[in-house]
C-alpha positions as CSV (number, residue, x, y, z in Angstrom):
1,X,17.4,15.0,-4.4
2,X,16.2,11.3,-5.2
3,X,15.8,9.6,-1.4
4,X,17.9,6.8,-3.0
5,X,21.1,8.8,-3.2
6,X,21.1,10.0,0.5
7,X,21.6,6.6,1.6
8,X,24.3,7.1,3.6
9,X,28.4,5.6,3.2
10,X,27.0,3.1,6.7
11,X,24.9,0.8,4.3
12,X,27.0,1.3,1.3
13,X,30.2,-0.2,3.3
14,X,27.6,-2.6,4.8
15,X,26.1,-3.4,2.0
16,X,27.1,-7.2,1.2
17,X,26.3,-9.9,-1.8
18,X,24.3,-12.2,0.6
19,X,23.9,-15.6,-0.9
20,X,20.8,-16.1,-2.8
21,X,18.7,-13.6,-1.8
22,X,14.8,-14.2,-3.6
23,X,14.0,-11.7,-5.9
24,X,11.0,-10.5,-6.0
25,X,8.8,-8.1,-8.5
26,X,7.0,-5.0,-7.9
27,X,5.3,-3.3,-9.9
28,X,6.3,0.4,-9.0
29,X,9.0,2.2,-7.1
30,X,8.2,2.7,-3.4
31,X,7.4,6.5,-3.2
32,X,9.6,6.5,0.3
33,X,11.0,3.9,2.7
34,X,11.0,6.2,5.5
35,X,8.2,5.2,7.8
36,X,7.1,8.8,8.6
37,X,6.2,9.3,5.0
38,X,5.2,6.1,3.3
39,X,2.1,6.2,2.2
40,X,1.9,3.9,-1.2
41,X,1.0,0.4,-0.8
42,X,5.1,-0.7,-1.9
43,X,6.1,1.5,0.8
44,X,4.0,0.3,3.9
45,X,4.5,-3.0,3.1
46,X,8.5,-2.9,3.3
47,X,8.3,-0.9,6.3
48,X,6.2,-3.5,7.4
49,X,9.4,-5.5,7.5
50,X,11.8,-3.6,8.2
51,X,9.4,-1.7,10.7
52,X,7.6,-3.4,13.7
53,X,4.5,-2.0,15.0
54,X,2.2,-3.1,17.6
55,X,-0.3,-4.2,15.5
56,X,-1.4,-5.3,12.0
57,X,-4.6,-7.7,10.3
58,X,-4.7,-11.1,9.9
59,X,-6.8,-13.1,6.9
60,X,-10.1,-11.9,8.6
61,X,-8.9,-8.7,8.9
62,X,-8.9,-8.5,12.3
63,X,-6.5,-6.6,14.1
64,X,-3.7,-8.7,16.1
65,X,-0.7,-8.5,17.5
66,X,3.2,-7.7,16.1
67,X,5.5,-6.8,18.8
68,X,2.8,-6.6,21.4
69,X,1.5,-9.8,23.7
70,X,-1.6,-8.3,24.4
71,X,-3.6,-5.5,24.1
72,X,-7.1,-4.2,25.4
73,X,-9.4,-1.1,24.4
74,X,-10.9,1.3,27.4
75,X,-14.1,3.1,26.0
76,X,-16.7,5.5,27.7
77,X,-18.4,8.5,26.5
78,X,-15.4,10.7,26.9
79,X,-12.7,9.1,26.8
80,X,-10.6,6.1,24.9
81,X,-7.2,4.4,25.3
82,X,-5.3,1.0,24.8
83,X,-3.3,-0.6,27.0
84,X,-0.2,-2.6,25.4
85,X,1.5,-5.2,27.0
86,X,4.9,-5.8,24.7
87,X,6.6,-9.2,24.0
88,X,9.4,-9.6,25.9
89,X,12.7,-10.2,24.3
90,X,12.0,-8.6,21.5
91,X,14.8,-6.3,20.0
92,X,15.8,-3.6,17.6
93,X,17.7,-4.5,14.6
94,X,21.0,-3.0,16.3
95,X,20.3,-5.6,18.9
96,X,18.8,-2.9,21.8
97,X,15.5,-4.3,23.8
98,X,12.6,-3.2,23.0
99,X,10.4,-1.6,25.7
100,X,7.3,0.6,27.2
101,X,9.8,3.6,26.8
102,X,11.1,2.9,22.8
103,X,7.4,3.2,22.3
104,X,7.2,6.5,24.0
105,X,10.3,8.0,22.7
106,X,8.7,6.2,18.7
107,X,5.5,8.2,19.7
108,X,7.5,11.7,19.8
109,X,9.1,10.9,16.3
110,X,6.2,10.8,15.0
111,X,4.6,13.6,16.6
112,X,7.4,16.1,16.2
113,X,7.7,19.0,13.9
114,X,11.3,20.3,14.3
115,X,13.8,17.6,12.5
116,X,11.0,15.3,10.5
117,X,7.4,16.5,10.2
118,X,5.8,13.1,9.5
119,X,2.9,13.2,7.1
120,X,1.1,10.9,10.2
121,X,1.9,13.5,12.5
122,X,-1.7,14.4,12.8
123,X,-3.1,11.0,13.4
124,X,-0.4,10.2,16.0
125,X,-1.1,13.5,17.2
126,X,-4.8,12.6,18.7
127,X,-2.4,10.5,21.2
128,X,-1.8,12.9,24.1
129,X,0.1,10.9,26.5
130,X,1.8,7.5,26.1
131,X,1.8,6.3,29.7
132,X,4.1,3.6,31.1
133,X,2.5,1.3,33.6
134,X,5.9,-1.1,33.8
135,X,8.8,-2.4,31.9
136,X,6.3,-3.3,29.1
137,X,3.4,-2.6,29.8
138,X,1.7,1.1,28.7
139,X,-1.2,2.9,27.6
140,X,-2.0,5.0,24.5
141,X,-4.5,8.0,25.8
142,X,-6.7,9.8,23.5
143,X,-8.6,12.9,23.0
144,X,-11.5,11.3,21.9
145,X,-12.0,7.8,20.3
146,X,-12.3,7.9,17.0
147,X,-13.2,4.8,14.3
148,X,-9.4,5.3,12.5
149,X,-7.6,4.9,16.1
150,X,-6.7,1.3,16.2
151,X,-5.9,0.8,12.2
152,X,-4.1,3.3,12.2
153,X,-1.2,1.6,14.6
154,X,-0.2,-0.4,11.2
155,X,1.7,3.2,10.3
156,X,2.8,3.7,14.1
157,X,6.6,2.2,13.6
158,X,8.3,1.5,16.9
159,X,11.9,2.7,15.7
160,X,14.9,4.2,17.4
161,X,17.0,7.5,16.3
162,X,20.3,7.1,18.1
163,X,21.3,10.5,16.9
164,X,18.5,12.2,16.8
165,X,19.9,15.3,19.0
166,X,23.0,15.8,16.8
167,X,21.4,15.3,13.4
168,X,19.9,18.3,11.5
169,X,17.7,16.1,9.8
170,X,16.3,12.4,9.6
171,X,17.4,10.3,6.6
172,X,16.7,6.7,6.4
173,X,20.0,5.4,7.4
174,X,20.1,6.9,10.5
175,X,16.3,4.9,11.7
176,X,17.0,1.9,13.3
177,X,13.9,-0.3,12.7
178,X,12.1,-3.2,15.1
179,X,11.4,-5.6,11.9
180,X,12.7,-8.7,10.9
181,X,14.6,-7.5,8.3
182,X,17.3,-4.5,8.0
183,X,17.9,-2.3,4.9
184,X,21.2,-3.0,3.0
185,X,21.0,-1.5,0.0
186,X,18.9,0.8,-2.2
187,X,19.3,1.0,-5.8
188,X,16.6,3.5,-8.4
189,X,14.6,0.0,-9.3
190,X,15.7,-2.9,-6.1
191,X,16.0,-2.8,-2.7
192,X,18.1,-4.9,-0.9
193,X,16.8,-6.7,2.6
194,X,19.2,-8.8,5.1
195,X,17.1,-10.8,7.5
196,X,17.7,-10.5,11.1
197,X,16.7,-14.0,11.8
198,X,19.3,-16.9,10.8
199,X,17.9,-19.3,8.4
200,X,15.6,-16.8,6.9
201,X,14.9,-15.2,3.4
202,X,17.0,-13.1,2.0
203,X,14.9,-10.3,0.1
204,X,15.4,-8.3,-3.4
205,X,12.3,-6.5,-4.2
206,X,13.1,-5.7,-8.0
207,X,11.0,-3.1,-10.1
208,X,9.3,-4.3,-12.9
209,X,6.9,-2.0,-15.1
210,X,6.2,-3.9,-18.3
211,X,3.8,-7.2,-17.7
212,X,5.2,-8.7,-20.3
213,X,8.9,-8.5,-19.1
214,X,7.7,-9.7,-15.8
215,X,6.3,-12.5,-17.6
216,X,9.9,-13.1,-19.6
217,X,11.8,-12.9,-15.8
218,X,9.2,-15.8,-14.2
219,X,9.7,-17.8,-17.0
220,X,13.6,-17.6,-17.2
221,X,14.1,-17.9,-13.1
222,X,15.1,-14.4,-13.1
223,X,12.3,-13.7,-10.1
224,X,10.9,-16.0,-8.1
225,X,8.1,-14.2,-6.8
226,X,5.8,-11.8,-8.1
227,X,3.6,-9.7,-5.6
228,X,2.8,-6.9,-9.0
229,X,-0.3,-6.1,-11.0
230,X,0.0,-8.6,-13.4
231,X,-3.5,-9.3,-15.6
232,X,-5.2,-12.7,-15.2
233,X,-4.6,-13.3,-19.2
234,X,-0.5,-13.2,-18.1
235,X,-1.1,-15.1,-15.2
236,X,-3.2,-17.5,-17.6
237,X,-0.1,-17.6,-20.1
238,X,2.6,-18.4,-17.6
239,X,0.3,-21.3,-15.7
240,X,0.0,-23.0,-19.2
241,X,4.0,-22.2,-19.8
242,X,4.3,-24.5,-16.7
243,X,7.3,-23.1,-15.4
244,X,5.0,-21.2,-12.5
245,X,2.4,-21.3,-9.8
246,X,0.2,-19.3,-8.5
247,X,-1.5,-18.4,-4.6
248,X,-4.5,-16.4,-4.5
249,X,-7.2,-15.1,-2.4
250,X,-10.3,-13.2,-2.3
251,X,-8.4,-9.7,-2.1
252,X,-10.2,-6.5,-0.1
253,X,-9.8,-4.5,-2.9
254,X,-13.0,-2.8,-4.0
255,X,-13.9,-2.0,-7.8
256,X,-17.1,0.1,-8.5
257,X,-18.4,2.9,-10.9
258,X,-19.1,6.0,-8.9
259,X,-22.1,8.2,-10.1
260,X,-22.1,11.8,-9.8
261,X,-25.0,13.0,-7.8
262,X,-24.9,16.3,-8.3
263,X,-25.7,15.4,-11.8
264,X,-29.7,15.5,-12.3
265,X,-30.6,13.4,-14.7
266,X,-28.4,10.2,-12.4
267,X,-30.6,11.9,-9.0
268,X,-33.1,8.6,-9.5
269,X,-32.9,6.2,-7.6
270,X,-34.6,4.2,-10.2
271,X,-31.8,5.6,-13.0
272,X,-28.8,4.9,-11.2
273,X,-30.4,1.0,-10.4
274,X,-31.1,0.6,-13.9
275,X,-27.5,1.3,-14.8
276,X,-26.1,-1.3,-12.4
277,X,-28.6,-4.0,-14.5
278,X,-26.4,-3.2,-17.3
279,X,-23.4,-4.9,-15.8
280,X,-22.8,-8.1,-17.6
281,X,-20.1,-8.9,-14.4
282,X,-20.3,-13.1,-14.4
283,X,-19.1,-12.2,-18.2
284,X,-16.5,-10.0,-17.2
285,X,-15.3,-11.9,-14.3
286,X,-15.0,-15.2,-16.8
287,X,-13.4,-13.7,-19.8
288,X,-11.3,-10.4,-18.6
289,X,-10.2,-11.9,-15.2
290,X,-10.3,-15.3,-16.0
291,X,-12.2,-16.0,-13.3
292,X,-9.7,-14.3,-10.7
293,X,-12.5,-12.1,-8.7
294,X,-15.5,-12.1,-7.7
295,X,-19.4,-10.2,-8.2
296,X,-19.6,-7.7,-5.7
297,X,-22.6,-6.7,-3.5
298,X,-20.7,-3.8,-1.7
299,X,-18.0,-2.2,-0.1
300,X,-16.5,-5.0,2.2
301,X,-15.7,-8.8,1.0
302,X,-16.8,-11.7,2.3
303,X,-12.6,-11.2,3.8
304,X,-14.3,-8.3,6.2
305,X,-15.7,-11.3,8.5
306,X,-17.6,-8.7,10.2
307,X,-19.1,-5.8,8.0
308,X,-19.9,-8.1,4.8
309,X,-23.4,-8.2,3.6
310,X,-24.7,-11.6,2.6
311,X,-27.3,-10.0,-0.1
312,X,-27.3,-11.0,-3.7
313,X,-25.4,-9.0,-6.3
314,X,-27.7,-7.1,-9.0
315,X,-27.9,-9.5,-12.2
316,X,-27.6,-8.3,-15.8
317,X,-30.9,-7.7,-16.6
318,X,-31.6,-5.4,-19.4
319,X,-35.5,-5.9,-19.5
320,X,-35.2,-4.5,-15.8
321,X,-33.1,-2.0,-16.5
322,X,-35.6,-1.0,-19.5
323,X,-38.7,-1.1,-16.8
324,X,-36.7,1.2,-14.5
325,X,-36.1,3.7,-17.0
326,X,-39.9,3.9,-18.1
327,X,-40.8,3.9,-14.6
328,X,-38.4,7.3,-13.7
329,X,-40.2,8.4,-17.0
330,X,-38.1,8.1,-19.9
331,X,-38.7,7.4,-23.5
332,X,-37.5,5.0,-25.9
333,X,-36.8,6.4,-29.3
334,X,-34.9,6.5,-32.2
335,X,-32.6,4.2,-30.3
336,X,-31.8,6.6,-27.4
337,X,-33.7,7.7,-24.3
338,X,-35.3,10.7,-23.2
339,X,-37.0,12.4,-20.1
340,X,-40.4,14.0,-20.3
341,X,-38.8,17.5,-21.5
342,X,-37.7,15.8,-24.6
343,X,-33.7,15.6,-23.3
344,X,-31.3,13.0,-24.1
345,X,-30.0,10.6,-21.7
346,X,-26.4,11.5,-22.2
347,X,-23.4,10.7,-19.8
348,X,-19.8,11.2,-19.9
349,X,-17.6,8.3,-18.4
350,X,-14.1,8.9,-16.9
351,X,-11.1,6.4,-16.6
352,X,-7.5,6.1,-16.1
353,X,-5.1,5.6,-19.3
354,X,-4.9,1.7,-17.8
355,X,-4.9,-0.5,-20.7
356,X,-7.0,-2.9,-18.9
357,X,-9.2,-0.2,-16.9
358,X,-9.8,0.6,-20.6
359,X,-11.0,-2.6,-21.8
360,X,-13.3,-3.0,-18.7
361,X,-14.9,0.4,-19.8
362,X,-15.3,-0.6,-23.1
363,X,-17.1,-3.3,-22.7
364,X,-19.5,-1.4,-19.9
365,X,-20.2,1.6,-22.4
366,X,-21.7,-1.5,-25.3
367,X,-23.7,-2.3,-23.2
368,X,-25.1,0.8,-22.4
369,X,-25.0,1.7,-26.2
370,X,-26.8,-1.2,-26.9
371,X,-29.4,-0.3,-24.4
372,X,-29.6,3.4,-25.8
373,X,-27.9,5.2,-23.7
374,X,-25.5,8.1,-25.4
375,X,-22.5,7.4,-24.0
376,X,-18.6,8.6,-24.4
377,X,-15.3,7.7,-22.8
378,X,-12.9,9.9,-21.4
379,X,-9.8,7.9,-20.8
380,X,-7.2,10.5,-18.5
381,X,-3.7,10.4,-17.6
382,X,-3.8,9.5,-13.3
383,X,-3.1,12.8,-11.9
384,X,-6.0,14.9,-14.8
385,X,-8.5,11.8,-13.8
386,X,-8.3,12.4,-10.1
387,X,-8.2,15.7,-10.4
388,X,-11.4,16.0,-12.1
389,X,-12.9,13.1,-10.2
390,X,-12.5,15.7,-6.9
391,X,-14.2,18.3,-9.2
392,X,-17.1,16.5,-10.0
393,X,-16.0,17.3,-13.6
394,X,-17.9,13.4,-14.7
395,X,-21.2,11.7,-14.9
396,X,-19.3,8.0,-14.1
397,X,-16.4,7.0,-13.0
398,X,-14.2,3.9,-12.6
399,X,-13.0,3.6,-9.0
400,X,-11.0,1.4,-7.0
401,X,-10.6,1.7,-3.3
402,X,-7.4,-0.4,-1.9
403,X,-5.5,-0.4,1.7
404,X,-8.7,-0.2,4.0
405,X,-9.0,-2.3,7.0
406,X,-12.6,-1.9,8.3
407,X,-15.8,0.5,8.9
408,X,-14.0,4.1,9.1
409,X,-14.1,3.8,5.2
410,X,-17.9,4.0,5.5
411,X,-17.3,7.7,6.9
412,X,-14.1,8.1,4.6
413,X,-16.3,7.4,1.5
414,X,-19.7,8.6,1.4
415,X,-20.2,11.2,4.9
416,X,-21.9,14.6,4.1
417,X,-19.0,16.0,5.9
418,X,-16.1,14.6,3.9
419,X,-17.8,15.6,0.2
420,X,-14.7,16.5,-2.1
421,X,-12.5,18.6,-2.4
422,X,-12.2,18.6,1.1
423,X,-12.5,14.6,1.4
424,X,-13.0,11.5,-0.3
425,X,-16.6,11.7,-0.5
426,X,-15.6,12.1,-4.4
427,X,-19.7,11.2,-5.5
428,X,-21.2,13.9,-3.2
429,X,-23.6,11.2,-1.5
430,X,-25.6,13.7,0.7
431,X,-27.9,11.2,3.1
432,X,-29.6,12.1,6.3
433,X,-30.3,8.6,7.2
434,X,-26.6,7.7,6.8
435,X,-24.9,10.2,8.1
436,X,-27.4,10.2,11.2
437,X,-26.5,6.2,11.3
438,X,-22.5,7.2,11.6
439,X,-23.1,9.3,14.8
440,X,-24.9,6.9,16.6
441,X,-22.1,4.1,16.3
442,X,-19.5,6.7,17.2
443,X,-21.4,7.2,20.0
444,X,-21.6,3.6,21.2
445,X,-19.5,1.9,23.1
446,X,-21.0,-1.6,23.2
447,X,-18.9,-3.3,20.3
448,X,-21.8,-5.9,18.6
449,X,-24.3,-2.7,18.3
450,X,-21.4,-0.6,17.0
451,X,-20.9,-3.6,14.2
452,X,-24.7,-3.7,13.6
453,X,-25.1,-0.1,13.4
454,X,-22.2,0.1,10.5
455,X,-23.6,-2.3,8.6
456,X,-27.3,-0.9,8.4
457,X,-25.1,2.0,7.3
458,X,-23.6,0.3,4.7
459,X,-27.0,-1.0,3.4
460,X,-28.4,2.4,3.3
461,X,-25.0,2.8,0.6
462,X,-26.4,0.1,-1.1
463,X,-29.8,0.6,-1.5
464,X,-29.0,4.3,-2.7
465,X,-26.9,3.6,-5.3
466,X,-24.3,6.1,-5.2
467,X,-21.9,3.5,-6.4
468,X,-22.3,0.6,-8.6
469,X,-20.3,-2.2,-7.3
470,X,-18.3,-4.1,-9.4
471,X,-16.3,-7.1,-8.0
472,X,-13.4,-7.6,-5.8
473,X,-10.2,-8.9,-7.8
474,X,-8.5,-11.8,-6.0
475,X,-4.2,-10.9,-4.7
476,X,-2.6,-13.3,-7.2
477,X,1.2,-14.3,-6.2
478,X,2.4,-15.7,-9.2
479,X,6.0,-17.9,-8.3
480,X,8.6,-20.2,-9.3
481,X,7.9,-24.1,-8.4
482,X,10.6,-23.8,-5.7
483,X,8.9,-21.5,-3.3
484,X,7.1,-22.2,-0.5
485,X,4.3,-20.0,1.1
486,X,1.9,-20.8,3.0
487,X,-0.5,-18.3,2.2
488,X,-1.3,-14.7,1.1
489,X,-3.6,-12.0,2.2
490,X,-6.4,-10.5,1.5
491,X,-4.7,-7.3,1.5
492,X,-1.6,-8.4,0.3
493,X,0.2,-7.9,3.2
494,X,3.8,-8.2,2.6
495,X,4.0,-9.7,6.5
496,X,4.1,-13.2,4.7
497,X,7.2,-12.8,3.3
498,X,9.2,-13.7,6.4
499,X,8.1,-17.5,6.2
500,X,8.9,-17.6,2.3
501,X,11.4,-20.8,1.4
502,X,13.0,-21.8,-1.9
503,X,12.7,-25.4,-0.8
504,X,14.7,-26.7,-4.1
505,X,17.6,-25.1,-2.0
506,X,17.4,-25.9,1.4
């Protein structure tokens, strides 16, 4: 049964027409507002008001404080933990204080496996004892440490379960959150926020699929904020309409082409280079996003203050591109290339049914025509594309890695160990030097050579090709002339929200 109609008679009866609340688009359905299961970006983001937890990122993406005052890491060779220190007078939305102990008894709801069975049961899970030191101060003790530890707090909700003994199950209604906000209603395509702070925001987020529609809704003041995938040439449209404006930033969002290296003819280094010369990306950046990202020279943006690279980013260089082919000892001919056994340089490239992922592809593969590479397209439907991607059933692929806040990603995405199926090493990057590099900053415990040592590992990723990177696409906010924000995030961190004003109204 849909999770929208078990929302129970308590928020149907409570459910009131507050006055203006701000309505704002998303693009998609929140897959589940329960904070032991949400793992789409719509879904944390809610929960992240509606949901307190200890910690979160800032616009460095560094990790800070929520409903903590403090907090220090304990590191040696065999052991980790964090010790809290909560605000005080901080409270749940029923209007119960918040202390050492709702953190404990939030730790066992997300650890249990009788009533709920979180999905983040097993990350939680590496916490074996939440000790209380006072009122509100405690410590989180792990097993081990481990690079995901910290981040992973974002998903760590401190909640209450008044119920929880009686109930035979746990259903939205009956979690009573530490955000600023409080659930009211939940409709198939809006949900319905009441602020727990007078004077603040109401919140509608509405779903909106169609771009265009979206586009119809800004102009007409039917939303006033839209945090969706909308493409830069709408964005353009409504900015000359000049009923709108628009906040961006530098997003952390990561767009590349991964190359299979299982495949041998893309097992050069001197191949795989060659391809990335074939980028035209200033000319993509200017004329498909209007400008609205940037070239990028790796995994992390210059918004990772402490892992991005400041190297250049490959140029479009065809007459490289041509020398590097020669030089891993193919031959031009009859407008193709081939390898000393006489075989065609042929590659199959994958994509999503995305109308605009489409267009992107489409203008990579003529260049690569034009170059004389034999080239086709495989546009898939989500689910067959990721499918095959885990198979290694491609030569290229167009990838985009969202939601990570720092380093572990380096392990998540290319480690010998986490090769797909299994994990998300979906381009079978096999590298000594790497992998070797990832033990030794798991192993230390000075912080600045951990930092260092990560990003020596991240230039071994670059210097071996195993993805071509693309650009990072700025978060674009796209609003009515009466709202006020003060700024957005990198990671489009929906945290921002509680400072949002229609000022044509107050």
């Amino acid at each position: 049964m849909p999770r929208y109609l078990l929302i129970s008679l308590f928020f149907i009866v409570t459910s009131i027409v507050y006055a203006d609340p701000l309505k704002i688009a998303i693009s998609s359905s929140p897959n589940s507002l329960s904070p032991f299961f949400s793992t789409d970006a719509n879904s944390q983001n809610i929960n992240r008001l509606v949901n307190g937890s200890l910690i979160d990122f800032d616009i460095n993406m560094k990790p800070i404080c929520q409903l903590c005052e403090s907090y220090e890491e304990f590191r040696t060779i065999d052991s980790y933990k964090i010790r809290f220190k909560l605000k005080e007078n901080i409270y749940f939305s029923n209007g119960e204080k918040i202390t050492a102990r709702s953190v404990k008894q939030s730790h066992y709801y997300f650890t249990e496996t009788e009533k709920i069975k979180s999905i983040f049961r097993f990350a939680f899970s590496n916490i074996t004892e939440v000790k209380i030191l006072d009122k509100y101060t405690f410590e989180l003790i792990y097993k081990s440490y481990g690079l995901d530890h910290l981040p992973n707090l974002v998903l760590f909700k401190i909640i209450q379960i008044p119920n929880y003994k009686t109930l035979d199950q746990v259903e939205i209604n009956d979690i009573v959150g530490a955000g600023d906000y409080r659930i009211t209603d939940i409709k198939p395509l809006q949900i319905d926020l009441k602020s727990n702070i007078e004077g603040r925001q109401d919140l509608s987020f509405v779903v909106v699929k169609d771009e265009t529609t979206l586009a119809l809704k800004l102009v007409k003041g039917e939303i006033d904020l839209s945090v969706s995938n909308i493409s830069p040439r709408k964005v353009n449209y409504l900015i000359n309409k000049g009923s709108v404006k628009v906040k961006k930033v530098l997003g952390t969002d990561y767009n590349y082409i991964g190359l299979n290296q299982r495949k041998e003819q893309l097992q050069n280094l001197k191949v795989r280079k060659a391809l990335s010369h074939l980028i035209p990306r200033e000319k993509i950046i200017k004329y498909k996003f209007k400008n609205y990202a940037v070239a990028s020279n790796g995994l992390f943006a210059k918004s990772f203050e402490k892992f991005y690279l400041d190297s250049p980013v490959d140029n479009y260089d065809p007459a490289k591109a041509k020398s590097l082919f020669i030089e891993a000892g193919y031959k031009h001919k009859n407008g193709f290339w081939y390898n000393g056994d006489g075989k065609k340089f042929k590659i199959t490239f994958k994509t999503s049914s995305n109308k605009f992922q489409q267009e992107l592809v489409t203008i990579i593969r003529n260049e690569f025509v034009d170059f004389g590479i034999d080239i086709q397209i495989v546009p898939q439907e989500w689910g067959t594309f990721l499918r095959g991607i885990k198979r290694g059933e491609y030569d290229l692929y167009l990838g985009r890695w969202v939601g990570f806040t720092g380093q572990d990603m380096l392990k998540f995405a290319f480690h010998s160990e986490n090769m797909a199926p299994k994990g998300a090493n979906r381009v079978f990057f096999d590298n000594k030097e790497f992998d070797s590099l990832i033990a030794q900053a798991e192993d230390t415990i000075n912080k600045s050579k951990e930092i260092e040592i990560y990003k020596k590992a991240n230039s071994v990723v670059n210097r071996e090709y195993p993805y071509i990177s693309l650009w990072h696409p700025d978060v674009i906010w796209v609003m009515n002339k009466c709202i006020h924000l003060d700024q957005v995030y990198p990671n489009g961190n929906f945290l921002v929200l509680k400072e949002i004003k229609n000022v044509c109204k107050n």
